[in-house]
C-alpha positions as CSV (number, residue, x, y, z in Angstrom):
1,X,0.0,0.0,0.0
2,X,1.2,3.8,-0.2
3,X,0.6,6.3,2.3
4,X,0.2,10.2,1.0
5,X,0.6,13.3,3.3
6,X,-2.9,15.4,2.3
7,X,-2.1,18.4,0.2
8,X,-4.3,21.1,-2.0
9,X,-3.4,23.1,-5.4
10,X,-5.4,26.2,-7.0
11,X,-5.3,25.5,-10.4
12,X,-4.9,28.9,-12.1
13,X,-2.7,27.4,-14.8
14,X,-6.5,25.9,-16.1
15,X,-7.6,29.7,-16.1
16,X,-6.1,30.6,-19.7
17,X,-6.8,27.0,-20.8
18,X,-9.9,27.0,-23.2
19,X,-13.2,25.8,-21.6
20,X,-13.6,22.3,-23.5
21,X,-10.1,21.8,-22.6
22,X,-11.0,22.9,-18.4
23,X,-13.6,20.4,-18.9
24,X,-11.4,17.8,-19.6
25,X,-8.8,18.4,-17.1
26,X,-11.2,18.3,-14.5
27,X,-13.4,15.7,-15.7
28,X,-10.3,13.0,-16.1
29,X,-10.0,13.4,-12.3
30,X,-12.7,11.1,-11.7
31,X,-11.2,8.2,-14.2
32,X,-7.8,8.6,-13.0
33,X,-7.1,9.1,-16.7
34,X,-5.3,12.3,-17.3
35,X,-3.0,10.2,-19.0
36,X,-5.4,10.3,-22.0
37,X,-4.8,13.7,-22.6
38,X,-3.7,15.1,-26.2
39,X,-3.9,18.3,-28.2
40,X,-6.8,16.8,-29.7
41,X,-8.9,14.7,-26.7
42,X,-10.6,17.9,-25.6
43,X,-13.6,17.9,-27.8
44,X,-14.2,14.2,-28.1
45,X,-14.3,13.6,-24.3
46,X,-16.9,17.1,-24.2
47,X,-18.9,15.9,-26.8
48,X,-19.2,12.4,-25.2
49,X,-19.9,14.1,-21.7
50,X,-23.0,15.9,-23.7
51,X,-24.3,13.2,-25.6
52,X,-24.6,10.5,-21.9
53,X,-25.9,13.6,-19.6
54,X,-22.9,13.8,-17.9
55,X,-23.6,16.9,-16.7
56,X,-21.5,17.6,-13.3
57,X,-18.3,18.1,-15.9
58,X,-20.0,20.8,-17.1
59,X,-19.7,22.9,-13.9
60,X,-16.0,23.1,-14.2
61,X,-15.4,25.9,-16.0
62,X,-17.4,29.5,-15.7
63,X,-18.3,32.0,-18.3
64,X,-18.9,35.5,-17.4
65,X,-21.2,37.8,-19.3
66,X,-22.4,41.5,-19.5
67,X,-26.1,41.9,-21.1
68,X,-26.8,45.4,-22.6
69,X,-30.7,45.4,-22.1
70,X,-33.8,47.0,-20.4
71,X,-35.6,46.7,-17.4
72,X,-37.7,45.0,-19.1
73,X,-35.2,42.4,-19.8
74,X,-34.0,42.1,-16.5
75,X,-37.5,41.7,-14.9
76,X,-38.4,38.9,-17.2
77,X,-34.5,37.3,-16.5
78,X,-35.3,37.3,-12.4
79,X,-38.5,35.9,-13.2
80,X,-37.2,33.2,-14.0
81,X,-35.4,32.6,-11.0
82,X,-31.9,32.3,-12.0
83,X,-30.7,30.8,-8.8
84,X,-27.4,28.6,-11.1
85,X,-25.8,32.4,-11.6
86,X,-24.2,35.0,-9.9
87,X,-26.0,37.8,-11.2
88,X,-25.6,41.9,-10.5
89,X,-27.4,45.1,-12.2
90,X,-24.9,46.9,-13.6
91,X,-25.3,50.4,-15.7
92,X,-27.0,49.4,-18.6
93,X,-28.0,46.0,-17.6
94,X,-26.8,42.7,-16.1
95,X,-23.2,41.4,-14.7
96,X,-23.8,37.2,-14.9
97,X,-21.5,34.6,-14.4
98,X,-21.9,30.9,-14.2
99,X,-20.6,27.5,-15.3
100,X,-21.1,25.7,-18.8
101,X,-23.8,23.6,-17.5
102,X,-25.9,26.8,-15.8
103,X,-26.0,28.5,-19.0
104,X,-27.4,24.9,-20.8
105,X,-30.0,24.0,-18.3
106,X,-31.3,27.5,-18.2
107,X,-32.0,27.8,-21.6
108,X,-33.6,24.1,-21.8
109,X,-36.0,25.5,-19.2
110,X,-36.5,29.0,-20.8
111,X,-35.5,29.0,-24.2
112,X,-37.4,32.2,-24.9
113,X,-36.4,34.5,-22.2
114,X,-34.0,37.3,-24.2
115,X,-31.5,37.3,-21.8
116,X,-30.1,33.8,-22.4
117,X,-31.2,33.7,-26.2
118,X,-28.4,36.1,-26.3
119,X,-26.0,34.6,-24.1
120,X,-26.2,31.3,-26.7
121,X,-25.7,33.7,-29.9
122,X,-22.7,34.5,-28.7
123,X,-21.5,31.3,-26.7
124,X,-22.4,29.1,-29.3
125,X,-20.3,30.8,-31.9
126,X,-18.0,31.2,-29.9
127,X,-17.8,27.5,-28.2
128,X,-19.8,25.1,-30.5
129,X,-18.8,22.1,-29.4
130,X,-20.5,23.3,-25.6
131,X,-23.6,24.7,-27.2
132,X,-24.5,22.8,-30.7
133,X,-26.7,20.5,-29.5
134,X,-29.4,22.9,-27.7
135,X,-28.7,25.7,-30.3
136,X,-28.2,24.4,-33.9
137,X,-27.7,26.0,-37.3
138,X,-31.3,27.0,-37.6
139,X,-31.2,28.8,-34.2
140,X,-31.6,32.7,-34.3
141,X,-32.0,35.5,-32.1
142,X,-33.1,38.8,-33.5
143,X,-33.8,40.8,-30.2
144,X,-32.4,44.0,-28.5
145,X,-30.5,42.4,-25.6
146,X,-26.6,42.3,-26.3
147,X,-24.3,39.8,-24.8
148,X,-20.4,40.1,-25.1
149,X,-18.2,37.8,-22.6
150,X,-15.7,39.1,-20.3
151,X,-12.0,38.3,-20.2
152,X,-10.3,36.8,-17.2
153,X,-7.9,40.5,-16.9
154,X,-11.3,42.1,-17.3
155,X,-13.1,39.7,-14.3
156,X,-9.8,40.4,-12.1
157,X,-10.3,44.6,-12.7
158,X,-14.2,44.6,-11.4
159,X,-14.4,46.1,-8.3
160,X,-14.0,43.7,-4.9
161,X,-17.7,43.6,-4.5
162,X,-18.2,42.2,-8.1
163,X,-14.9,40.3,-8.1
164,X,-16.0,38.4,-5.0
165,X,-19.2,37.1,-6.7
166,X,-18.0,36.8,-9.8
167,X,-14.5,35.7,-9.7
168,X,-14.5,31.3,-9.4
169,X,-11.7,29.8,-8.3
170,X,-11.2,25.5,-8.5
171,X,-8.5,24.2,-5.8
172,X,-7.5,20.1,-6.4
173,X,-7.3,19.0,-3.1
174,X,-5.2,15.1,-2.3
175,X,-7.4,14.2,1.4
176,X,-8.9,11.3,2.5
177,X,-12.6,10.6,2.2
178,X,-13.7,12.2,5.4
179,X,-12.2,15.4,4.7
180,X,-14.1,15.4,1.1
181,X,-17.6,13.7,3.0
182,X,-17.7,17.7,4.5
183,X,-16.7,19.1,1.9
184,X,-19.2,18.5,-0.5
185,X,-21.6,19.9,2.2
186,X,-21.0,23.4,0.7
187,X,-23.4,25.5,-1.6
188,X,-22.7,26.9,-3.9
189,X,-19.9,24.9,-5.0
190,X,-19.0,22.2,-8.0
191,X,-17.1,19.2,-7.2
192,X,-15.5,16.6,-9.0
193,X,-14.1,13.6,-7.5
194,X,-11.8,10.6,-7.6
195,X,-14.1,7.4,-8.2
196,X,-14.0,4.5,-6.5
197,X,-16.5,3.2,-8.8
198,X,-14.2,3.3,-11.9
199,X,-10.9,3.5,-10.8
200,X,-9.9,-0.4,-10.7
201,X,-6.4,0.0,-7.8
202,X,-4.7,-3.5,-8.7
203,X,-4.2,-2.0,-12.1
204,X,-0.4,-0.8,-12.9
205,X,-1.1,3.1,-13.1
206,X,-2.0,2.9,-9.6
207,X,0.8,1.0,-8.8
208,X,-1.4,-2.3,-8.2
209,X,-2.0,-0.8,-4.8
210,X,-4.6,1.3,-2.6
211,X,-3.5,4.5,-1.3
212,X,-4.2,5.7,2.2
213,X,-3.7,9.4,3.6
214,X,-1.5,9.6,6.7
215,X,-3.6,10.6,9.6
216,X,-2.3,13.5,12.0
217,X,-4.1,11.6,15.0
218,X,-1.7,9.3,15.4
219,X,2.3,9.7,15.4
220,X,4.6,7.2,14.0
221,X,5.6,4.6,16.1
222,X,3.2,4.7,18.7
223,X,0.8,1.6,19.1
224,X,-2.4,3.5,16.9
225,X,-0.7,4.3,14.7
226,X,0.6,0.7,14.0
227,X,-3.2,-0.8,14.5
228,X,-3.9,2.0,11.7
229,X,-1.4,0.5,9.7
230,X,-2.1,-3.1,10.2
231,X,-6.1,-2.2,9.9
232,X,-5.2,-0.5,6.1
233,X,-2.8,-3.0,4.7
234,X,-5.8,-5.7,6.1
235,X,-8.0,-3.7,4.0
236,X,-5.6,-3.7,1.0
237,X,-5.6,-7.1,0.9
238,X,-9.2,-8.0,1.0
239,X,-10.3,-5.1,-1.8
240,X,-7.5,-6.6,-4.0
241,X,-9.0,-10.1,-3.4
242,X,-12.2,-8.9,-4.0
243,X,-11.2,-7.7,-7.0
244,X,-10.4,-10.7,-8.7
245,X,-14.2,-12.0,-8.2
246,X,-16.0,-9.0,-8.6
247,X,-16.2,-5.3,-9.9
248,X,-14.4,-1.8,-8.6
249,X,-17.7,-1.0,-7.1
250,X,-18.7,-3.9,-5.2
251,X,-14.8,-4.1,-3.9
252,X,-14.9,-0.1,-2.8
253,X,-17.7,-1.9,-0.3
254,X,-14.4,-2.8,2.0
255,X,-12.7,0.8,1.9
256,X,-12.2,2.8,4.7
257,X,-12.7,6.7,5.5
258,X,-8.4,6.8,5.3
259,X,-8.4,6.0,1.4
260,X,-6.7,9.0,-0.6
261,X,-9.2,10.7,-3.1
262,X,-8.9,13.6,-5.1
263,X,-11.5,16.3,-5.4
264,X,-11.6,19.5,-7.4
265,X,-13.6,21.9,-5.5
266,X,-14.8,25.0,-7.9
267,X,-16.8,28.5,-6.5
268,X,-16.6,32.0,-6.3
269,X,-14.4,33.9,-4.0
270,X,-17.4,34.9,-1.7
271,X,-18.2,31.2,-1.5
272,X,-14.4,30.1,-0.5
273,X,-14.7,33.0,2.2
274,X,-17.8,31.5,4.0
275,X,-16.0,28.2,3.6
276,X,-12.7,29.6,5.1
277,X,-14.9,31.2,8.1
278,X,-16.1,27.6,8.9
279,X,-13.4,25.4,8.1
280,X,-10.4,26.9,10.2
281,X,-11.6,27.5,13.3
282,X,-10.2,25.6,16.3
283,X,-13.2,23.2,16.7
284,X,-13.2,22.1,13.1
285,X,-12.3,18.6,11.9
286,X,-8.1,18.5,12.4
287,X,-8.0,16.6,8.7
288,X,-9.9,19.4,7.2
289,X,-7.8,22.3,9.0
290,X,-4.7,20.7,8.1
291,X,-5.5,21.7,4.1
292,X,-7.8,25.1,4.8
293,X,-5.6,27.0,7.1
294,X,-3.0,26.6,4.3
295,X,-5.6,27.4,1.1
296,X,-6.9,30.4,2.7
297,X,-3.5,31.7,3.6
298,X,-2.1,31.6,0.0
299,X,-5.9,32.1,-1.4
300,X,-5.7,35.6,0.2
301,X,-2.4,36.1,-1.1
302,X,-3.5,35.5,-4.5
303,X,-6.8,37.7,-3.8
304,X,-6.4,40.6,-1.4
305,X,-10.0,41.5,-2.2
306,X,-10.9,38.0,-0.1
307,X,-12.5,39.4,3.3
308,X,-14.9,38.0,5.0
């Protein structure tokens, strides 16, 4: 078996990346199979996302738009509810950002409402491969609302107010399954995870072997930790027998909250503040302070604007 010390990344190299190729980056974390990456595996793995519903992938990567329109426009676009976005009036009309899959499922529900018939004019041309199948060829919009999409340089110049709601930020975080079991507890928040389901450990890209996360309860040496030790390479050794019987997901049955996973955790600033305020306080879970206390140091760094 191998054991891991728990660790977390922001991944602001995937910022300037294109979206199908965000999509793919972060969806391959579930299948362990980033090694299937190429210049040209971006749109294949989207479009097959699309056509089997898998629509979680879809929340990795965030589009932010500025509507030139009416009140009337903006009255019918609240109507509607638009609970998926973070949305501000803004002099001439509306500031809205959300994720890939927000945009899709918004305008499946209201596929007349001006406001997102202009936001697909615009993202469809210019990300087809995210948008052809709900807005073909035939597809028109002929109205007075105006959509253009924001830059990242032009995101990271809004004033702190707007930059907090507005501004997402995805951190990979290495933990074991506890930590991520609170974790996805947060809203609003995307997440994509390591899956046990899938990810077969005997194989050799895993090293034919389970990983386990070194818990800070127990110090080297002393008698818990060995029982930990002896408890995980115990459970090594029945999922790897049960693996020759039976699938990934009837093994998984067997492992324990210690087993390393990866998450990608992906919100706006204003969401990792309220998770900051609850996460690194000295009554929180140890496991998850050991990787927040960190994040929100060099998060803050990164974003002075992050106050909370």
């Amino acid at each position: 078996m191998l054991i891991v010390d728990p660790s977390y990344e922001i991944l602001g190299e995937m910022d300037s990346a294109s979206l199908v190729e965000r999509v793919e980056a972060c969806g391959r974390i579930c299948y362990k199979s980033e090694d299937k990456i190429t210049p040209a595996s971006a749109i294949p793995f989207v479009q097959k996302m699309v056509v089997h519903g898998h629509n979680s992938v879809m929340e990795m990567a965030a589009i932010t738009l500025r509507f030139e329109c009416g009140t009337e426009a903006v009255a019918d676009f609240f109507a509607c509810q638009p609970k998926y976005f973070a949305v501000n009036v803004v002099d001439g009309g509306l500031l809205v950002s959300g994720s890939i899959r927000a945009f899709r499922e918004f305008y499946s529900l209201y596929s007349e409402n001006p406001i997102i018939c202009s936001a697909l004019v615009l993202l469809a041309e210019k990300e087809p491969y995210l948008f052809s199948d709900i807005w073909g060829a035939d597809a028109s919009y002929s109205g007075d609302v105006k959509a253009s999409k924001l830059s990242l340089a032009e995101v990271d110049a809004l004033p702190a107010a707007l930059l907090l709601a507005h501004r997402f930020v995805a951190v990979r975080f290495v933990v074991n399954r506890a930590v991520t079991h609170e974790l996805v507890r947060h809203r609003p928040c995307s997440y994509l995870q390591e899956s046990q389901r899938y990810c077969r450990y005997s194989n050799e890209k895993f090293g034919n072997q389970v990983s386990f996360v070194r818990p800070l309860f127990f110090e080297e040496g002393t008698p818990e930790y060995e029982a930990w030790n002896e408890a995980m390479e115990e459970t090594e050794k029945l999922y790897l027998q049960l693996l020759k019987t039976s699938t990934p997901q009837a093994a998984r049955t067997v492992l324990p909250n210690s087993c390393k996973t990866e998450i990608i955790a992906f919100c706006s600033l204003s969401e990792w503040g309220h998770i900051f305020s609850l996460r690194t306080t000295t009554h929180v879970e140890p496991s998850m302070r050991e990787v927040m206390i960190p994040l929100e140091v060099e998060m803050k760094g990164q974003f002075p604007a992050l106050d909370y």
